[in-house]
Short mmCIF file of the C-alpha atoms (twelve columns), coordinates in Angstrom:
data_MODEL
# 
_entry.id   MODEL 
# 
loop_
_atom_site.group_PDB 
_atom_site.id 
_atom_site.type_symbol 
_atom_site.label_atom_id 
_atom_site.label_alt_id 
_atom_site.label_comp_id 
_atom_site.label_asym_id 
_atom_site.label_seq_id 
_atom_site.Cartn_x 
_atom_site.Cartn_y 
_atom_site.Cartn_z 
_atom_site.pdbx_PDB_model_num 
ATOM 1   C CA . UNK A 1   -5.969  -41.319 120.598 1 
ATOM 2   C CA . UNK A 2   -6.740  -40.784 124.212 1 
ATOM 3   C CA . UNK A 3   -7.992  -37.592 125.478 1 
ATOM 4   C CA . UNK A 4   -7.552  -36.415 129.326 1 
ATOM 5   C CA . UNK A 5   -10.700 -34.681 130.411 1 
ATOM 6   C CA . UNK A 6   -10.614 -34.366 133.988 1 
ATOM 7   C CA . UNK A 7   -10.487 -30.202 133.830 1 
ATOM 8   C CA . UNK A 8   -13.493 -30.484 131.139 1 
ATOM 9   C CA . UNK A 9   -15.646 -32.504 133.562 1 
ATOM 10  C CA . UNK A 10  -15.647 -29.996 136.670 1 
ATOM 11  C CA . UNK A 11  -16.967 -27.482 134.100 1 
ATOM 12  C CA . UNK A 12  -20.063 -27.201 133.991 1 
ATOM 13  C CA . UNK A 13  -22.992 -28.434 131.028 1 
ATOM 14  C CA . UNK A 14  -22.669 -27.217 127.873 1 
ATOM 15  C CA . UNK A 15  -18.410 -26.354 128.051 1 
ATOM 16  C CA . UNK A 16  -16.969 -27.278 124.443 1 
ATOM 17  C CA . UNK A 17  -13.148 -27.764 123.870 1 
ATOM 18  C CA . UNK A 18  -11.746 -28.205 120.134 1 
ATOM 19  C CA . UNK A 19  -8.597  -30.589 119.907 1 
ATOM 20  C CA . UNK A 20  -6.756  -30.823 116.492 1 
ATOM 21  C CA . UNK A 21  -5.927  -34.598 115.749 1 
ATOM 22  C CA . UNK A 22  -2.673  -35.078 114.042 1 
ATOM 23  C CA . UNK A 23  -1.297  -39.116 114.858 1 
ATOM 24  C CA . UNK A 24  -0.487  -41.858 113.532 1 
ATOM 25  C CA . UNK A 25  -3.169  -44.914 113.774 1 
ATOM 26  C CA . UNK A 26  -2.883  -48.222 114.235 1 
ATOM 27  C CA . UNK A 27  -2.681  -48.835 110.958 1 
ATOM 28  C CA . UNK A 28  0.018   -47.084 111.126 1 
ATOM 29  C CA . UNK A 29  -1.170  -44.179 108.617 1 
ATOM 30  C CA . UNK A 30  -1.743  -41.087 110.388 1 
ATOM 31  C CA . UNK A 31  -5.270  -39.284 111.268 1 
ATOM 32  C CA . UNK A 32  -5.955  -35.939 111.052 1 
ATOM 33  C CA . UNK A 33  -8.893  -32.920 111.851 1 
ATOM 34  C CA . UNK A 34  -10.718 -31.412 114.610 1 
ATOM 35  C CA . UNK A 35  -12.784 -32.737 117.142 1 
ATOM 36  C CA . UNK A 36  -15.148 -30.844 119.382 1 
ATOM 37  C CA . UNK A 37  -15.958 -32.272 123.008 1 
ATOM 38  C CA . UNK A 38  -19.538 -31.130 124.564 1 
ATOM 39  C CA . UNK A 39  -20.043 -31.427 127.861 1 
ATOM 40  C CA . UNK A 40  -23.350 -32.840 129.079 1 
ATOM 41  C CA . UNK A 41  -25.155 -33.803 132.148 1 
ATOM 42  C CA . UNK A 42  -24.059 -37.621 132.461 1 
ATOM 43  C CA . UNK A 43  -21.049 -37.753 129.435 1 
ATOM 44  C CA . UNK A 44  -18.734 -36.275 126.513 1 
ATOM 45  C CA . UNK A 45  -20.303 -36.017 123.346 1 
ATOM 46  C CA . UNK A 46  -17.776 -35.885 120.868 1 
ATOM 47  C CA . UNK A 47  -17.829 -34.897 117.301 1 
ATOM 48  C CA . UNK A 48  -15.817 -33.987 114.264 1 
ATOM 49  C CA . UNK A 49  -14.124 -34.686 111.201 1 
ATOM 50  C CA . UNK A 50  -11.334 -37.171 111.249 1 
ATOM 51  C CA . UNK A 51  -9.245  -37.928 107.693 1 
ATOM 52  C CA . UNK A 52  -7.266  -41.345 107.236 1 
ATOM 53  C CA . UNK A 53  -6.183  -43.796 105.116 1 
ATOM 54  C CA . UNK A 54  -6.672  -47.692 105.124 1 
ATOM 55  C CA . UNK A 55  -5.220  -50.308 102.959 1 
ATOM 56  C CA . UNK A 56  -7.235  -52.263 100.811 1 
ATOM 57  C CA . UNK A 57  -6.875  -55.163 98.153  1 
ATOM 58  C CA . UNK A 58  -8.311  -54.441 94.778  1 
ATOM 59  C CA . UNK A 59  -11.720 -57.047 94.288  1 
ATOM 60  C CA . UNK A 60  -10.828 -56.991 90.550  1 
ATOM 61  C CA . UNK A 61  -7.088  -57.394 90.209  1 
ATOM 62  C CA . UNK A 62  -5.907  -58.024 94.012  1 
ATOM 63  C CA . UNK A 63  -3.274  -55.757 94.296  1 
ATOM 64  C CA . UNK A 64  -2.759  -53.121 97.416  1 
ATOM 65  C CA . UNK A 65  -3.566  -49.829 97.626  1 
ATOM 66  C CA . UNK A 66  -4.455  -46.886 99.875  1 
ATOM 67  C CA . UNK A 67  -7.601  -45.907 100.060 1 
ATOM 68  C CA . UNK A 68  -8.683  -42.367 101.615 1 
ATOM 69  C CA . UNK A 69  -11.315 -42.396 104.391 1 
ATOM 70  C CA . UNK A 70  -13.297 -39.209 105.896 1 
ATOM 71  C CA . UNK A 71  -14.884 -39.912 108.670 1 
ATOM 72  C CA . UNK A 72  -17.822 -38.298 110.359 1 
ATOM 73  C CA . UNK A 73  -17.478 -39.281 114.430 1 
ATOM 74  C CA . UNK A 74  -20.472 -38.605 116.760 1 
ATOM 75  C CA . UNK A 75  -19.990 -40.541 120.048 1 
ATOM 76  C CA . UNK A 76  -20.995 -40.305 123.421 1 
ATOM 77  C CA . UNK A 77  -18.332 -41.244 126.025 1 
ATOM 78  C CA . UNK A 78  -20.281 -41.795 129.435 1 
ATOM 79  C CA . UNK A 79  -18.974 -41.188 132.756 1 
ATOM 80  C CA . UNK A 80  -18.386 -43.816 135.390 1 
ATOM 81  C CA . UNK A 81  -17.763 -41.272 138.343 1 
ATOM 82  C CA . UNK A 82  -19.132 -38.113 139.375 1 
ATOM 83  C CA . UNK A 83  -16.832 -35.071 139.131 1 
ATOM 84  C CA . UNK A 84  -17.433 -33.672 141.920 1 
ATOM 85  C CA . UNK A 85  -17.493 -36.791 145.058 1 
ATOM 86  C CA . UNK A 86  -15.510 -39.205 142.832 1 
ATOM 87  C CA . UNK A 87  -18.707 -41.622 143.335 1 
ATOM 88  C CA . UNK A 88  -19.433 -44.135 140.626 1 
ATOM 89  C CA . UNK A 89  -22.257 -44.065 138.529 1 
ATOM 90  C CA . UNK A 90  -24.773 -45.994 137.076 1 
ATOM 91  C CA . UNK A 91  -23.454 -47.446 134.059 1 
ATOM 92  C CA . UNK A 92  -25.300 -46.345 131.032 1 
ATOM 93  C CA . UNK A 93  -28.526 -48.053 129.915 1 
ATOM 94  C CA . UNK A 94  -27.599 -47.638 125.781 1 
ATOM 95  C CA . UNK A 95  -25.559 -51.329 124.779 1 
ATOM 96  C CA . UNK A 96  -21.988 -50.445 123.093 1 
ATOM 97  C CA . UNK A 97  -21.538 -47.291 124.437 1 
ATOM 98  C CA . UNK A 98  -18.466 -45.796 125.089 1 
ATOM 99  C CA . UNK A 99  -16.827 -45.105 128.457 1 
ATOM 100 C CA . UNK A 100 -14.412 -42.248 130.091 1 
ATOM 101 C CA . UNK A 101 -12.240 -44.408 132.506 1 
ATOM 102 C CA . UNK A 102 -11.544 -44.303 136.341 1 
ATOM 103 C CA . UNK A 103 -8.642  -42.012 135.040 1 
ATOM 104 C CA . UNK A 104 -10.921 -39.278 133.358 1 
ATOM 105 C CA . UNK A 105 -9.396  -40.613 130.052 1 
ATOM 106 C CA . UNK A 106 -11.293 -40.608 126.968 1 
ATOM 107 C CA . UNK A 107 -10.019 -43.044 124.617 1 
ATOM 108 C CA . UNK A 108 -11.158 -42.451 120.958 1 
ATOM 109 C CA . UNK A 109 -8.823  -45.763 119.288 1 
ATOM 110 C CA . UNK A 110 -12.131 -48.515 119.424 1 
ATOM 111 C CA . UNK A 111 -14.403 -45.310 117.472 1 
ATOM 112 C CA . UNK A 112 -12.332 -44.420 114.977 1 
ATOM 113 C CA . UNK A 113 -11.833 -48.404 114.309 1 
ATOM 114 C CA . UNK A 114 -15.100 -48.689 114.279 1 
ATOM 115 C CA . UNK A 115 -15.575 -45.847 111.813 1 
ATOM 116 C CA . UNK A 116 -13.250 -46.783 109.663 1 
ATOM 117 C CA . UNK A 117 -15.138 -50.294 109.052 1 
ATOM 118 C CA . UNK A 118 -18.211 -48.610 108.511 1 
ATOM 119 C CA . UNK A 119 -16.228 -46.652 105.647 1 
ATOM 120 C CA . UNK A 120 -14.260 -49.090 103.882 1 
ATOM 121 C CA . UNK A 121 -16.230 -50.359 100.706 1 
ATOM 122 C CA . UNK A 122 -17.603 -54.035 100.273 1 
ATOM 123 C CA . UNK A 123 -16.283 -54.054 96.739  1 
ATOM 124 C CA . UNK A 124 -12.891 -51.999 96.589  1 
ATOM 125 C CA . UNK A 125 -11.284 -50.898 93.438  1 
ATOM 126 C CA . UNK A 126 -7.481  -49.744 93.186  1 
ATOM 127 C CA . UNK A 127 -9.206  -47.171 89.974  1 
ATOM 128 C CA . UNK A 128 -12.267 -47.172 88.165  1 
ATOM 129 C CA . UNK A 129 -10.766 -48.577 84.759  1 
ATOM 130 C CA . UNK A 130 -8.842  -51.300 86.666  1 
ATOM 131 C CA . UNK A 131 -9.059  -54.235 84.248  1 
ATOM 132 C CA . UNK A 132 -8.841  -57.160 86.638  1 
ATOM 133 C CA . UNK A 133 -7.282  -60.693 86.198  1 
ATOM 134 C CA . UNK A 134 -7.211  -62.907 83.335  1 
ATOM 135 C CA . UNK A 135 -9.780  -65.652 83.869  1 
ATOM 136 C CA . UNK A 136 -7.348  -68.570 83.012  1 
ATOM 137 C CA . UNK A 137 -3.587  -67.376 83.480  1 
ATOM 138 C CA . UNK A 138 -4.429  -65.130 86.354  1 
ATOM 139 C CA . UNK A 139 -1.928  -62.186 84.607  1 
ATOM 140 C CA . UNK A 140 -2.561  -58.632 85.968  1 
ATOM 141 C CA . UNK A 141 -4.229  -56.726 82.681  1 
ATOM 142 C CA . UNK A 142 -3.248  -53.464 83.969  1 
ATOM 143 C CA . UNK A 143 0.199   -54.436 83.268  1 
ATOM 144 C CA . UNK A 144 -0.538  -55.117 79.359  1 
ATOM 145 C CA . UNK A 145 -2.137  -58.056 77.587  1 
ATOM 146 C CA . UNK A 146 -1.474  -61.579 78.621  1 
ATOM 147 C CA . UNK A 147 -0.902  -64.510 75.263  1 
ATOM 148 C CA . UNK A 148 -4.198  -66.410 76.563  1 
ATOM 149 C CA . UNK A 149 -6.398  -67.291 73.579  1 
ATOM 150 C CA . UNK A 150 -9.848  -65.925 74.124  1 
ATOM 151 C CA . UNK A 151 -12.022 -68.529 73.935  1 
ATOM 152 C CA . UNK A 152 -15.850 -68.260 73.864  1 
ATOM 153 C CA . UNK A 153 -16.821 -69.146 77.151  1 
ATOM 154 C CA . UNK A 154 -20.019 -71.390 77.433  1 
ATOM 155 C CA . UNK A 155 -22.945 -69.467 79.420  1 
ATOM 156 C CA . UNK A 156 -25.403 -71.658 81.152  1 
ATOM 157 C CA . UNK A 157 -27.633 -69.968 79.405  1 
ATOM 158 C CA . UNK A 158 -25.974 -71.024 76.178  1 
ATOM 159 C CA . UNK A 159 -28.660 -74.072 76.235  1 
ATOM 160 C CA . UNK A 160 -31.708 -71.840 75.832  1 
ATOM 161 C CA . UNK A 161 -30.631 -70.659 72.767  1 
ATOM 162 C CA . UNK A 162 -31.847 -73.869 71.294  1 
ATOM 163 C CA . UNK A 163 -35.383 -73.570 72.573  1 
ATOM 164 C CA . UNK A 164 -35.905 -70.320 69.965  1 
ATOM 165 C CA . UNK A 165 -37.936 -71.268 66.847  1 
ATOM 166 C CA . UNK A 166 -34.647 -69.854 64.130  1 
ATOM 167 C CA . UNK A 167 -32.149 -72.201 66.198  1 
ATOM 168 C CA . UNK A 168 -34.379 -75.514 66.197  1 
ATOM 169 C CA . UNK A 169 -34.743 -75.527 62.582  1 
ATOM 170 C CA . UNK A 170 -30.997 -74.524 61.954  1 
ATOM 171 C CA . UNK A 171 -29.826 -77.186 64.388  1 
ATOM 172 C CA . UNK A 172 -31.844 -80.219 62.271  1 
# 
């Protein structure tokens, strides 16, 4: 998503101009929603709403699925030349900021990346009754049941059970 500001940076501090998104990402499922560009003294400040979709695997059963992201962008894209002479400028003191090239392009792709990590989940689940993978055959249980016998299966903690005053006299 790249952005040609050139007529935006002659005018002068505080101009705003609203662009409707509508491609498709690298992901290669498409983004959509409105972004507003500020003007300031030394950059862009862009900010809007941004819907998209990323794929994920499921932690419990490891199958695909899309998963819907809304994303909340706030970035400031500084300026490497003045407007006006065509000088360049300092580059900005903040690490990781975000540049407008020598071409007064402002390119919003590493952001909205960016963003999109930020929103993904650590723990992704294709639906919140997914039942997950059989411990020993590995079969899908969203599909149906798989003909595993369910055996009991030993807790490490199993061994504590014997240190309770009932057990020890049971066990002897």
């Amino acid at each position: 998503m790249k952005i040609n500001v050139a007529q935006q940076m002659r005018e002068g501090i505080g101009s705003v101009r609203h662009y409707e998104i509508n491609e498709v990402g690298e992901n290669g499922f498409p983004t959509r929603g409105d972004l507003q560009l500020l003007r300031t003294n030394r950059s862009i400040l862009v900010r809007g709403n941004l819907e998209t979709t990323a794929r994920e695997v499921c932690s419990r059963c490891l199958e695909e699925f899309d998963y819907p992201l809304s994303l909340d962008i706030e970035e400031e894209y500084f300026l490497t030349r003045d407007p006006v002479s065509g000088q360049p400028l300092d580059p900005p003191t903040e690490s990781g900021g975000f540049i407008i090239d020598d071409n007064n392009v402002l390119d919003l792709d590493e952001a909205v990346r960016q963003y999109i990590l930020l929103e993904q989940p650590m723990k992704p689940i294709c639906r919140e009754g997914c039942a997950g993978l059989c411990p020993q055959c590995g079969h899908n249980l969203n599909y149906g049941k798989c003909d595993c016998k369910q055996d009991h299966v030993d807790s490490p903690l199993d061994r504590l059970q014997e240190l309770l005053p009932d057990k020890k006299s049971k066990g002897k």
